[in-house]
MIROVEX-229671 format. One record per residue (C-alpha): residue number from 0; x, z, y. Coordinates in Angstrom, 2 decimals. Layout:
<atoms>
{NUM, {X, Z, Y}};
...
</atoms>
This chain:
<atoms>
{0, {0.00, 0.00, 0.00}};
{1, {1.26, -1.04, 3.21}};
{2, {2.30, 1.75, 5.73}};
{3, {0.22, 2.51, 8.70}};
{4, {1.31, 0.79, 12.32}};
{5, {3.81, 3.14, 13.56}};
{6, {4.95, 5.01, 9.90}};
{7, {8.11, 2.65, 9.78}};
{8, {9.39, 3.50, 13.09}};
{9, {8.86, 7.00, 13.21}};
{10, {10.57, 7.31, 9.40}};
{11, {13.62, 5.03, 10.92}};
{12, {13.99, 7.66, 13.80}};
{13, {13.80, 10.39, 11.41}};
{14, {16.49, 8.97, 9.62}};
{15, {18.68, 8.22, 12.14}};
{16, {18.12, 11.73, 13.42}};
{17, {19.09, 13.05, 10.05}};
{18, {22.76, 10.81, 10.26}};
{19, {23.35, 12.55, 13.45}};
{20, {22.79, 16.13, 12.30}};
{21, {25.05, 15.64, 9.23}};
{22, {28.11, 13.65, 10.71}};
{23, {27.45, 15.88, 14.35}};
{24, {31.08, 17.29, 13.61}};
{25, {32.55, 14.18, 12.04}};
{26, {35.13, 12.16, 15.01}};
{27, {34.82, 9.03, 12.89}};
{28, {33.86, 6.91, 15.62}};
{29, {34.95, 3.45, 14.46}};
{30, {33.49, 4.31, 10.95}};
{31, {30.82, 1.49, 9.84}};
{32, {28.67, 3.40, 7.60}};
{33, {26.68, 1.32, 5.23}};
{34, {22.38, 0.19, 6.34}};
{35, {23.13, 1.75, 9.86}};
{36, {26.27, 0.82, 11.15}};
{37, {27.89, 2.91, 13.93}};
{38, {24.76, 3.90, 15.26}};
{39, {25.37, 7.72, 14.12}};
{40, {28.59, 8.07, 16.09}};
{41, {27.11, 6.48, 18.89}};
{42, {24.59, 8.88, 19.29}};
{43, {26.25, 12.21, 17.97}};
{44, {29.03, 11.34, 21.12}};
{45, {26.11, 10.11, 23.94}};
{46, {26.76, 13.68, 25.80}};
{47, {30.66, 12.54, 26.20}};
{48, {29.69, 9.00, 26.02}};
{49, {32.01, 7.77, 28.94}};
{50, {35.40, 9.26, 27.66}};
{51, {34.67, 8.11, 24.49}};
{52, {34.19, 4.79, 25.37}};
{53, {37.23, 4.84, 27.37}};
{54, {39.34, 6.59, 24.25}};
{55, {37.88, 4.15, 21.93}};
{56, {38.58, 0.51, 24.17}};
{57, {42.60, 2.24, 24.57}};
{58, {42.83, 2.51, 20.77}};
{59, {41.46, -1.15, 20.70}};
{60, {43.22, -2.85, 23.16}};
{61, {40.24, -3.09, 25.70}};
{62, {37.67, -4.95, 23.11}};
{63, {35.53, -3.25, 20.74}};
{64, {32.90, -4.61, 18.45}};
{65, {30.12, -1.82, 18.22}};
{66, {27.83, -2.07, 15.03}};
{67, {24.44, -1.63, 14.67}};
{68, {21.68, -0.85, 12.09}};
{69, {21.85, -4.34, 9.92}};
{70, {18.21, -4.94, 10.23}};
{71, {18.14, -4.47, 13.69}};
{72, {20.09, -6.85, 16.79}};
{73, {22.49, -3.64, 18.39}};
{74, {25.84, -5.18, 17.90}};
{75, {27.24, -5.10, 21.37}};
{76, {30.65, -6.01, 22.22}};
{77, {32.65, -3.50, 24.38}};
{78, {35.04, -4.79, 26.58}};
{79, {37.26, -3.85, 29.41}};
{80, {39.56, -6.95, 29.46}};
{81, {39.95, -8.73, 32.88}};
{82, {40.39, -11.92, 31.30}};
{83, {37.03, -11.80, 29.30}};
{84, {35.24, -9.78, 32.52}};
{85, {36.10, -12.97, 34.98}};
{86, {34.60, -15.21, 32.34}};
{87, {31.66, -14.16, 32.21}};
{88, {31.08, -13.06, 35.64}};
{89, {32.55, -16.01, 37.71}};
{90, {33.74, -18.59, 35.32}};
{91, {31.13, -19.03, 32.68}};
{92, {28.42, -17.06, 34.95}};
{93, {25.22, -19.63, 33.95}};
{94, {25.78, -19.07, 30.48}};
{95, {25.73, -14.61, 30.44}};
{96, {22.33, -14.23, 32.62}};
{97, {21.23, -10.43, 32.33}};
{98, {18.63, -11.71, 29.81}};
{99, {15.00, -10.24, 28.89}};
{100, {16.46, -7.54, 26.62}};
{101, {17.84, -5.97, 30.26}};
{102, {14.69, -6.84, 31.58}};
{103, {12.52, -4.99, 29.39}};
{104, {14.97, -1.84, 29.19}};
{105, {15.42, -1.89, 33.01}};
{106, {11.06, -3.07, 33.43}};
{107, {10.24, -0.28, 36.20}};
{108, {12.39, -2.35, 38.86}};
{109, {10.06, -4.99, 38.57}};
{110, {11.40, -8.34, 39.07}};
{111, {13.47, -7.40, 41.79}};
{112, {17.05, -8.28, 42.55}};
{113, {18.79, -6.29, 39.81}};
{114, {16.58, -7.28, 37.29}};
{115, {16.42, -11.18, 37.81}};
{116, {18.07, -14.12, 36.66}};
{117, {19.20, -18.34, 37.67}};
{118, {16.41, -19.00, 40.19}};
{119, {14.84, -15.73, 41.15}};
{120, {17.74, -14.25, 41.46}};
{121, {18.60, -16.91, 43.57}};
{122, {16.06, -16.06, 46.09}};
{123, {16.16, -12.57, 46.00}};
{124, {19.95, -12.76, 46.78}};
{125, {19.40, -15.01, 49.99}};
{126, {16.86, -13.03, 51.43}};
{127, {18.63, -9.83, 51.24}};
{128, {21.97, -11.33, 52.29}};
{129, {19.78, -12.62, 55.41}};
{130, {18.58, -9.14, 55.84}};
{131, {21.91, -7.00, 55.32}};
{132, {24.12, -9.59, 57.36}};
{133, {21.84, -9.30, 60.47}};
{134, {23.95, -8.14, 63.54}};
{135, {21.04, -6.35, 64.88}};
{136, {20.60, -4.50, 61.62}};
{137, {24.29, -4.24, 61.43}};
{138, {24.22, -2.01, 64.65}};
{139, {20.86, -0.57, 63.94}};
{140, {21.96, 1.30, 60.38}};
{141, {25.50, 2.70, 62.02}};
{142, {23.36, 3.97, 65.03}};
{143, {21.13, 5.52, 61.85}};
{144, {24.06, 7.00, 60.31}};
{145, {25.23, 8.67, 63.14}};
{146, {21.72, 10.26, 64.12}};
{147, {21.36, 11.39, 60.64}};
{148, {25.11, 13.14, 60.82}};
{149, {24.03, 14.70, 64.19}};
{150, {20.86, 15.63, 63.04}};
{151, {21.02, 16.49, 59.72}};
{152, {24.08, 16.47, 58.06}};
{153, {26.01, 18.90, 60.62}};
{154, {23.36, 21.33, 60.75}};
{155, {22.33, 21.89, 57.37}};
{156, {26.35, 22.29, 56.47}};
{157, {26.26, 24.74, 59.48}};
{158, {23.70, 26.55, 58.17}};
{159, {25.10, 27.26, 54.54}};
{160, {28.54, 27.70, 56.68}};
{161, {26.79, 31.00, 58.33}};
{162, {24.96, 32.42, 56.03}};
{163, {27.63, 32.19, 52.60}};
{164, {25.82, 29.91, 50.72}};
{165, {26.54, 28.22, 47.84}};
{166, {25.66, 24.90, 48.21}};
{167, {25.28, 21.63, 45.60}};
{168, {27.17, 19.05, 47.88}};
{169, {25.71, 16.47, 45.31}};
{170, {22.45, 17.41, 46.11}};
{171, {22.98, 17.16, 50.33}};
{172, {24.67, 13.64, 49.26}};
{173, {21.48, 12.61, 47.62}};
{174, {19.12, 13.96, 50.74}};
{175, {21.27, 12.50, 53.41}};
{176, {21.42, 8.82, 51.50}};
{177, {17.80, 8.95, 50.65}};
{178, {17.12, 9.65, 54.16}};
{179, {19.27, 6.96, 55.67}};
{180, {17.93, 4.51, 52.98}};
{181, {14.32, 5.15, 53.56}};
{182, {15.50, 4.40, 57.53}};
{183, {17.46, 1.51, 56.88}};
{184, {14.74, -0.27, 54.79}};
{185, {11.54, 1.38, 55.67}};
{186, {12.12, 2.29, 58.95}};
{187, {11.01, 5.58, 57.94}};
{188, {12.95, 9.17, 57.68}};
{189, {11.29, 11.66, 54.92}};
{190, {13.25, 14.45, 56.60}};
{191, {14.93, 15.42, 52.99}};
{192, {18.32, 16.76, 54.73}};
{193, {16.71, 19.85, 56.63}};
{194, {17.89, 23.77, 56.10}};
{195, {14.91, 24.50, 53.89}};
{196, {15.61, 22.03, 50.84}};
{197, {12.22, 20.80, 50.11}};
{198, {11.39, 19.14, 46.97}};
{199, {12.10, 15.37, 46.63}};
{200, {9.51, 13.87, 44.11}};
{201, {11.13, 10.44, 44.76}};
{202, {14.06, 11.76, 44.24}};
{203, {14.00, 13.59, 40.84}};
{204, {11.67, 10.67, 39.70}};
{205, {14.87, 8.29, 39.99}};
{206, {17.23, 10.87, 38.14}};
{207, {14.08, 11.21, 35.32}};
{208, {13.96, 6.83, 35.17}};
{209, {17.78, 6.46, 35.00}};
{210, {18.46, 9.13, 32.17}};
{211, {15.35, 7.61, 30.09}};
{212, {16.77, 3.80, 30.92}};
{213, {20.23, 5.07, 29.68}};
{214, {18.16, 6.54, 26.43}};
{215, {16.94, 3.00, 25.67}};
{216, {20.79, 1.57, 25.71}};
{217, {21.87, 4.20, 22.80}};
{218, {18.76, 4.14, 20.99}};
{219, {17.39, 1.14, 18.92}};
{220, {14.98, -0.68, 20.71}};
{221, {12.24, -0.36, 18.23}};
{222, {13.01, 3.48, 18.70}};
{223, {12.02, 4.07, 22.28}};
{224, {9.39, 1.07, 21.70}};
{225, {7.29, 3.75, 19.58}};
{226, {8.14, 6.92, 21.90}};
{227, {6.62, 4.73, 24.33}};
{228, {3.58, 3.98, 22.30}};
{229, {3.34, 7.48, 21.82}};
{230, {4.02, 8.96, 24.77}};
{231, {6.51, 11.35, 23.79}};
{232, {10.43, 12.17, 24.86}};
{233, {12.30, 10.35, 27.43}};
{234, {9.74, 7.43, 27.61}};
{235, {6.78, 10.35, 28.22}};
{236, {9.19, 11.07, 31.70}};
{237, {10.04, 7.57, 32.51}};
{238, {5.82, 6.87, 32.44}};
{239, {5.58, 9.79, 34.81}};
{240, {8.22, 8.91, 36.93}};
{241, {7.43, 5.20, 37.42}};
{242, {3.83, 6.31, 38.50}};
{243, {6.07, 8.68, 41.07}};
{244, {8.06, 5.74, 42.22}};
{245, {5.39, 3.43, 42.78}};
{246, {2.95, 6.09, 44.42}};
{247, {5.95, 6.40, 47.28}};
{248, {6.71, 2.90, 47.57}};
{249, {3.03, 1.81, 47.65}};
{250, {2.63, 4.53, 50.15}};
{251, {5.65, 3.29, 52.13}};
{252, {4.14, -0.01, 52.27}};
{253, {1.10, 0.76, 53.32}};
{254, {2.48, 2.89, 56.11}};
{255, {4.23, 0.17, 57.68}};
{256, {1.28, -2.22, 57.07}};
{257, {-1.14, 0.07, 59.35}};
{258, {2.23, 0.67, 62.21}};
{259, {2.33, -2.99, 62.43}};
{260, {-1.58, -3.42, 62.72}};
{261, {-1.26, -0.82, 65.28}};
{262, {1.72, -2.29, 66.89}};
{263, {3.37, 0.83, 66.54}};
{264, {6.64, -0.55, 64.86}};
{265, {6.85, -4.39, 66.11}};
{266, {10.24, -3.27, 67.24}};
{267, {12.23, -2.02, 64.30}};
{268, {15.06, -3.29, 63.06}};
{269, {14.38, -1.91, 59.07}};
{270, {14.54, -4.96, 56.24}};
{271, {10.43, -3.95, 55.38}};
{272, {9.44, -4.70, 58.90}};
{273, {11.59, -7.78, 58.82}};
{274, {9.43, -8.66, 55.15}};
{275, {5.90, -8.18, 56.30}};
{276, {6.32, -9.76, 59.69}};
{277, {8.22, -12.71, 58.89}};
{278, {6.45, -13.33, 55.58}};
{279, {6.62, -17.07, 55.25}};
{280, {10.07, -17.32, 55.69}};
{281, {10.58, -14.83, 53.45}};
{282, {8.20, -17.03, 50.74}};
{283, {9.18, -19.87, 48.84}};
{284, {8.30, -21.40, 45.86}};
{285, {9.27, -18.98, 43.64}};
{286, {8.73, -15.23, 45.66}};
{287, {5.50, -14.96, 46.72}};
{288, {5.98, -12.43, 49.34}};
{289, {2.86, -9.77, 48.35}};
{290, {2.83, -6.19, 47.66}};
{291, {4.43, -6.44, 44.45}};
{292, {7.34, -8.56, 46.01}};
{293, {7.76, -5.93, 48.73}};
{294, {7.32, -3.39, 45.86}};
{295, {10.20, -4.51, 43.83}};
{296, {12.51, -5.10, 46.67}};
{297, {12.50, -1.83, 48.17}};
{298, {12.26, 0.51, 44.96}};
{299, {15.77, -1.98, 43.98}};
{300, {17.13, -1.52, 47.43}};
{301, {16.91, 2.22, 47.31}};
{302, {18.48, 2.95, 44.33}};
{303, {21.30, 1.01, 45.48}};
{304, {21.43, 2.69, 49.03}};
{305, {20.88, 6.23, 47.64}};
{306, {22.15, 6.55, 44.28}};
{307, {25.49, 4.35, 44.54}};
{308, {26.23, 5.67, 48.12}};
{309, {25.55, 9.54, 47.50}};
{310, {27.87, 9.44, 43.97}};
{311, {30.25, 7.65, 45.52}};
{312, {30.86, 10.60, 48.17}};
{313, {30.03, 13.93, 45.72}};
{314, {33.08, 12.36, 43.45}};
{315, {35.40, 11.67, 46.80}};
{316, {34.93, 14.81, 48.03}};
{317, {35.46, 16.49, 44.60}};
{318, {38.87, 14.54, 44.40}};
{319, {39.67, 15.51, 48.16}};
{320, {39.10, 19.23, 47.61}};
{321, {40.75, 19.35, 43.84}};
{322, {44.31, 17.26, 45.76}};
{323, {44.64, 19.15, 48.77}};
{324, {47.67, 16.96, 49.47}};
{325, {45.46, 13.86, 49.97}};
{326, {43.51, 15.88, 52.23}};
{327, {45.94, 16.56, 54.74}};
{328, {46.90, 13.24, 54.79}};
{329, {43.05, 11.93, 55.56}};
{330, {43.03, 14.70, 58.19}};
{331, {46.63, 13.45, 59.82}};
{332, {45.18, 10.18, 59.88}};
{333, {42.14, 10.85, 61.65}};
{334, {43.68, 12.97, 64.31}};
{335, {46.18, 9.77, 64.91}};
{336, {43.12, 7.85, 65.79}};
{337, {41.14, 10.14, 68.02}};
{338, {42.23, 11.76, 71.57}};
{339, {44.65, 15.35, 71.09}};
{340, {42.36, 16.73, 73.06}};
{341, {39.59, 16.59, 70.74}};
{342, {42.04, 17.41, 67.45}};
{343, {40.73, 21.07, 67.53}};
{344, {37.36, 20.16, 68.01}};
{345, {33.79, 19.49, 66.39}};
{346, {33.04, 16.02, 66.59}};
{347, {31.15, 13.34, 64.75}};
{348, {33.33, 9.90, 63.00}};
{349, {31.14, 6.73, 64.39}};
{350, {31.85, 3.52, 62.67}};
{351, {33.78, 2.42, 65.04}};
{352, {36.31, 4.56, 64.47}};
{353, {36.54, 5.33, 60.91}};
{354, {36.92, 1.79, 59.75}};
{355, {40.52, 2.09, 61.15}};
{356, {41.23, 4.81, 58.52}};
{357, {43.18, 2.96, 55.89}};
{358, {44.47, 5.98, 53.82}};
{359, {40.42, 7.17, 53.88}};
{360, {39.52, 3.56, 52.83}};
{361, {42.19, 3.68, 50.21}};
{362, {40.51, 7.41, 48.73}};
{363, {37.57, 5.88, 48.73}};
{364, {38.82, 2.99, 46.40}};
{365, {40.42, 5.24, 44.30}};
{366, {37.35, 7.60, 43.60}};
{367, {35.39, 4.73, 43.20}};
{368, {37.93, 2.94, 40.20}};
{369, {37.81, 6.72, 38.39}};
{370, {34.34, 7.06, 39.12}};
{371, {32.15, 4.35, 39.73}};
{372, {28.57, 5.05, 40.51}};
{373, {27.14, 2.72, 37.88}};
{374, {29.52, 3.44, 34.71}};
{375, {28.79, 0.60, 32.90}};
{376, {26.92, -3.21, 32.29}};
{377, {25.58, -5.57, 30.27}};
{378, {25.07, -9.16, 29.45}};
{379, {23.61, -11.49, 27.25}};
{380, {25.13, -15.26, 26.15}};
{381, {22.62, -18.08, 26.06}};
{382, {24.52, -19.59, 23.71}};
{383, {27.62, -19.16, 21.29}};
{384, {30.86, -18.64, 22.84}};
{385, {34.21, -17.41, 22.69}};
{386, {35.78, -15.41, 25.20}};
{387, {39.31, -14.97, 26.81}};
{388, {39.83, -12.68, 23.88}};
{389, {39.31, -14.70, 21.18}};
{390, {36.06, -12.70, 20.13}};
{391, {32.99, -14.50, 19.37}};
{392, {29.62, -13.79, 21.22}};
{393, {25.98, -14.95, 20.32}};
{394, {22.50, -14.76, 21.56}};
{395, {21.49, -11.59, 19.11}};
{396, {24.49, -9.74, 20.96}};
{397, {25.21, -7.78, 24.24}};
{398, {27.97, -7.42, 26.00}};
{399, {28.90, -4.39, 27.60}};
{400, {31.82, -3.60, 30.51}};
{401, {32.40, -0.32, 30.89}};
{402, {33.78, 0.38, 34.12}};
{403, {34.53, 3.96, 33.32}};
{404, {37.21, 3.19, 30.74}};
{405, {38.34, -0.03, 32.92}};
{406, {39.30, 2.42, 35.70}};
{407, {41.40, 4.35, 32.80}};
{408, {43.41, 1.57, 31.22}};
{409, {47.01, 1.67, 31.42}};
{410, {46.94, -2.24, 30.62}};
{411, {44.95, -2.42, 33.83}};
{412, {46.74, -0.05, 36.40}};
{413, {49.72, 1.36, 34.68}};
{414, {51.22, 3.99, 33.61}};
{415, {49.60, 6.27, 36.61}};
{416, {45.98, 5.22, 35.72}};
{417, {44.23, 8.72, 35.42}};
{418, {45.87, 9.75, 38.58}};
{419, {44.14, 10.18, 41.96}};
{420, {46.52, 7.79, 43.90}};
{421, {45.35, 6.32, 47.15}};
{422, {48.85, 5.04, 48.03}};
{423, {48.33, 1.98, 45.06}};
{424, {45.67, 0.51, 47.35}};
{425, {48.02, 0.46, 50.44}};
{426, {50.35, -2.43, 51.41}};
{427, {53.88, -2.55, 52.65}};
{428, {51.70, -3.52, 55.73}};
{429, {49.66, -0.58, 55.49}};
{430, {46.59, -2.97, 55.31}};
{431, {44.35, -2.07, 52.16}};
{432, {45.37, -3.73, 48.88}};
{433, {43.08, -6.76, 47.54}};
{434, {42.38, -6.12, 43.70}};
{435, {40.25, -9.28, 41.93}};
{436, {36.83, -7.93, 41.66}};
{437, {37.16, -8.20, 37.85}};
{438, {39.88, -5.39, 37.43}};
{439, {38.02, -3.34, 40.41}};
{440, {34.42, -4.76, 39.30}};
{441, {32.55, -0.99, 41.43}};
{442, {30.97, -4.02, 43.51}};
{443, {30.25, -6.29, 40.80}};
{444, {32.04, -9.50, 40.77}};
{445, {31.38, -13.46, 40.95}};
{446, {28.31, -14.76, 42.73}};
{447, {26.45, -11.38, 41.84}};
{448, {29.01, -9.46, 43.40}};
{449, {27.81, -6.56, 45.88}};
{450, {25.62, -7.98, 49.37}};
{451, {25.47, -4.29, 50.67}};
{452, {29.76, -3.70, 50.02}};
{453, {30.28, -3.07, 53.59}};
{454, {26.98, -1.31, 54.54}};
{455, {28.18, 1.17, 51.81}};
{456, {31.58, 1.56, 52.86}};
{457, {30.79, 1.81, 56.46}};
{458, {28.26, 5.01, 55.59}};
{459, {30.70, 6.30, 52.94}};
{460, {33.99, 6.57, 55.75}};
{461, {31.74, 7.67, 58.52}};
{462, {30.44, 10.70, 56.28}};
{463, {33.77, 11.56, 54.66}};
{464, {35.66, 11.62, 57.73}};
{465, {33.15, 13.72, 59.78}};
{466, {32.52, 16.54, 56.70}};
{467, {36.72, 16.49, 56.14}};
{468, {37.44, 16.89, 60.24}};
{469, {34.88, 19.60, 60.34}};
{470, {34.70, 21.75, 57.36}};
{471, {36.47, 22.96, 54.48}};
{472, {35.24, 23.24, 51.11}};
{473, {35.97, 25.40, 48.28}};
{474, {35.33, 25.17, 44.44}};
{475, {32.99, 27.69, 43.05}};
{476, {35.15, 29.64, 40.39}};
{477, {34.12, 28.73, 36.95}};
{478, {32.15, 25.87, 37.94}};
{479, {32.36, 22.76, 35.47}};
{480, {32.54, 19.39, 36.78}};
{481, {31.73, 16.37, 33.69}};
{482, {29.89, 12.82, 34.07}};
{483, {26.32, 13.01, 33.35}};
{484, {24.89, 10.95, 30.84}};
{485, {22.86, 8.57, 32.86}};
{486, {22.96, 4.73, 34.56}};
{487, {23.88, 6.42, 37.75}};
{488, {27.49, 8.72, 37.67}};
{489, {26.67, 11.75, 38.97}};
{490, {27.87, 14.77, 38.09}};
{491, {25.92, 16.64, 35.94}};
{492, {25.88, 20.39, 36.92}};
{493, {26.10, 18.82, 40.66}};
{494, {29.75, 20.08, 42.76}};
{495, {29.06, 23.44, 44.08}};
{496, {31.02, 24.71, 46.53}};
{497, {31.11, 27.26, 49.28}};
{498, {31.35, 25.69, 53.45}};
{499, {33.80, 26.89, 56.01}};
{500, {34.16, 25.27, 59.55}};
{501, {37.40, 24.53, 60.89}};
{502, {36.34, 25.09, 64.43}};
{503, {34.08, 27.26, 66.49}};
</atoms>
C-alpha cells in the first residue's frame, strides 16, 4: 500500500536526523557515506559552517565536490579558486544565471534585483543604477548620513557613555542603517536609533527570513518543502516573517502614495518617490511598475542598505578595538586631515572628509575580505561545462563561492591571510590597492558586481571615523565573538562593549 502524501518526507527527515545524532562527534567531513552522501557532516558542522568550509577548501586546494543524498540533486561544487570565480562571473556569465532553484529558496524577495536573471535582471539593474548614480541623491543620502550621526548616532552612544551601559554595538549598527535605509529609499525615518531601544519588527523579521533561507541551503529541498507544507520549524518563522516584511513595505508604499496625493513629498530626493512619480520611465516591457514592482525593489534594496552596511561596521569596529595598533593609526590619520584646533574636540566626519582617509579605507577592505557581510553564493550552469579547474559542472548541480574561506586562503593572499593587515591594501603611492573583484568578490564581480559600492563605503567611513574620533570602546570580559549561521554575517551573540568619550 502506497504511503500517505507527506509519510516519505517526514521518514527521510527522520532519517537524516538520526545520521546526525550518531556521527554528531565524528570530524569525518569528506566521508561519502553510502544512500546519503555527505549530507550528515554537512549538517552535524552547520553551527561552525564557515570555518569548516574554509578548513575543508585549504585541505582541497580551493575546490571541493560536496555530495548529496543519491536520490536527491544536492551535489554542489565548493570553490574558492579565482580562476574558476572569474569564469563564471565575467567570462562565461550567460551560461551560470542564479537559476529557479535560488529563486525558490530566496522566493520572499520577490522578483526583485537579487533574485532575477538575463532580462529582468537587466532592467532592474538599469533602473537602480539610474537611481543610485543620481547627483542629487548622491548629495541627498551624505546630507542623511550626517543628520542621522548628529541626531542619532552621537546621542544614543552618549547616553550609554553616562549612564555605564553595556551596549550591543551590532544592534545600534542595525538601527542606525535601517534608519538611513528607510531615508534613503523611502524617504522615511522609523526613528529605530533613539535612547529607549524600541522593538524593530522589520528588523527581527529579516534576521528570522535569512536564518530560515540559510536552513533551506543545508537541508534537502524536499526537506524544508514539507516543513513548509506543514508549517513547522524554520519555514513556520520565515511564513511569519514574510507576512512582517510585506505588512511594512506595503505600509511604506502606501504612505508615500497618500504624501504624494497630498503633495506633501513632491520634493524628495528618496529612490520610492523617484518610482511612483516617474512611473513610465521606470516601465518597460518587462517591469510593470505596480505595487508588487515597488514591493520587490524596496524589501531587496533594504536588505542590502541595512544588513550589508551595519555587518560591515560591527566586524570593523570589532577588529579596531581587538588591534589597538590599527587604531591609533586611523586616529593619526584623521587628525592629519582636520584643523589642530579641533584634534581635542567632538566633532562629526562628513563625507567630504573621510573619503581622504586611505588607511580607514584600507581597514575597511580588510574587515570586509575576513568578514564579508554575505559569506557565501551560488550558481547554477545552463549547460555542461568545465571550469578553470578542470572540474565538471551540470545543470542538476550548484555552485557555491564561499567568500569566507576565499578571504582565508594562503593561495589567495599569502602567507599573512588570517591577519588583520590594512597596510596590503596600500600602495607605494599610498593610494588604495586595486584587487580583481574575483579574489576580493565582498561587491560581487562581473556585470552583477555591486551598484550601491560607493553609497556603502561612503556611510561605512563617515560612521567609523566619527565613533573612532569620539569614543572608545571596550570588550565586555568573557564575551564570545563567532559568525552566526545565517545569509547575512553577523555576529551571533552581537559585540558588546562598554562606551567612553574621549572628550568632554
Amino acid at each position: 500500500m502506497a504511503l500517505p502524501f507527506g509519510y516519505f518526507e517526514l521518514i527521510l527527515a527522520a532519517f537524516c536526523y538520526l545520521c546526525i545524532f550518531v556521527f554528531r562527534q565524528r570530524h569525518q567531513f569528506l566521508f561519502d557515506w553510502p544512500f546519503v552522501g555527505m549530507l550528515p557532516a554537512l549538517v552535524s558542522h552547520v553551527d561552525v559552517i564557515h570555518e569548516r568550509c574554509a578548513e575543508i577548501l585549504r585541505l582541497t586546494g580551493g575546490t571541493f565536490l560536496f555530495k548529496g543524498p543519491w536520490f536527491i540533486n544536492m551535489n554542489m561544487l565548493a570553490t574558492v579558486d579565482p580562476a574558476n570565480v572569474h569564469y563564471i562571473m565575467s567570462s562565461n556569465f550567460v551560461n551560470f544565471p542564479k537559476g529557479d532553484e535560488f529563486r525558490g529558496i530566496f522566493e520572499v524577495l520577490g522578483d526583485g534585483i537579487f533574485n532575477s536573471d538575463y532580462e529582468l535582471w537587466r532592467s532592474h539593474r538599469k533602473i537602480t543604477s539610474c537611481l543610485i548614480n543620481n547627483q542629487t541623491f548622491l548629495r541627498s543620502v551624505a546630507k542623511t548620513n550626517t543628520e542621522k550621526q548628529t541626531n542619532g548616532l552621537i546621542p544614543v552612544l552618549d547616553y550609554i557613555a553616562a549612564n555605564g551601559i553595556v551596549v550591543d554595538m551590532q544592534d545600534v549598527f542595525q538601527r542606525l542603517t535601517f534608519d538611513t535605509t528607510c531615508m534613503f529609499i523611502t524617504g522615511h525615518d522609523p526613528g529605530c536609533l533613539s535612547v529607549d531601544f524600541k522593538d524593530v519588527p522589520f528588523s527581527r523579521a529579516m534576521d528570522e527570513a535569512e536564518e530560515a533561507i540559510f536552513a533551506r541551503h543545508v537541508v534537502p529541498k524536499i526537506v524544508w518543502k514539507v516543513q513548509k507544507w506543514l508549517g513547522i520549524g524554520k519555514e513556520k518563522k520565515l511564513k511569519e516573517a514574510w507576512k512582517t516584511l510585506d505588512d511594512v513595505t506595503t505600509g511604506l508604499i502606501a504612505r508615500k502614495q497618500k504624501d504624494l496625493s497630498e503633495g506633501v513629498s513632491l520634493d524628495s530626493n528618496d529612490m520610492l518617490t523617484s518610482l511612483i512619480t516617474d512611473r513610465q520611465s521606470f516601465s518597460d516591457g518587462i517591469i510593470k511598475n505596480n505595487d508588487k514592482f515597488l514591493r520587490d525593489t524596496i524589501l531587496n534594496l533594504m536588505i542590502a542598505g541595512r544588513d550589508t552596511t551595519s555587518s560591515s561596521l560591527t566586524w570593523f569596529l570589532w577588529l579596531v578595538v581587538t588591534h589597538p595598533d590599527i587604531g591609533k593609526k586611523i586616529r593619526d590619520e584623521m587628525n592629519g586631515i582636520i584643523p589642530k584646533s579641533e584634534v581635542e574636540k567632538r566633532r562629526i566626519f562628513e563625507a567630504n572628509e573621510s573619503n581622504k582617509l586611505v588607511y580607514l579605507h584600507a581597514a575597511f577592505c580588510e574587515a570586509l575580505r575576513l568578514y564579508p557581510p554575505v559569506p557565501f553564493q551560488h550558481k547554477a550552469p545552463v549547460q555542461p561545462d568545465v571550469l578553470p579547474s578542470g572540474h565538471r559542472v551540470d545543470p542538476n548541480m550548484k555552485i557555491l563561492f564561499s567568500l569566507y574561506a576565499m578571504g582565508r586562503m594562503e593561495t589567495i593572499w599569502g602567507d599573512d591571510s588570517l591577519e588583520f593587515k590594512p597596510e596590503r591594501w596600500i600602495t607605494d603611492k599610498q593610494t588604495i590597492r586595486h584587487e580583481p573583484s574575483y579574489k576580493f568578490l565582498s561587491f560581487n564581480a562581473g556585470p552583477r558586481t555591486c551598484i550601491g559600492k560607493h553609497v556603502a563605503f561612503t556611510q561605512m567611513k563617515a560612521v567609523g571615523a566619527t565613533i573612532l574620533h569620539n569614543y572608545e570602546f571596550e570588550m565586555v570580559k568573557g564575551h564570545v565573538v563567532a559568525p552566526n549561521v545565517s545569509i547575512i554575517l553577523y555576529m551571533k551573540h552581537g559585540l558588546k562593549v562598554r562606551v567612553a568619550p574621549r572628550w568632554p
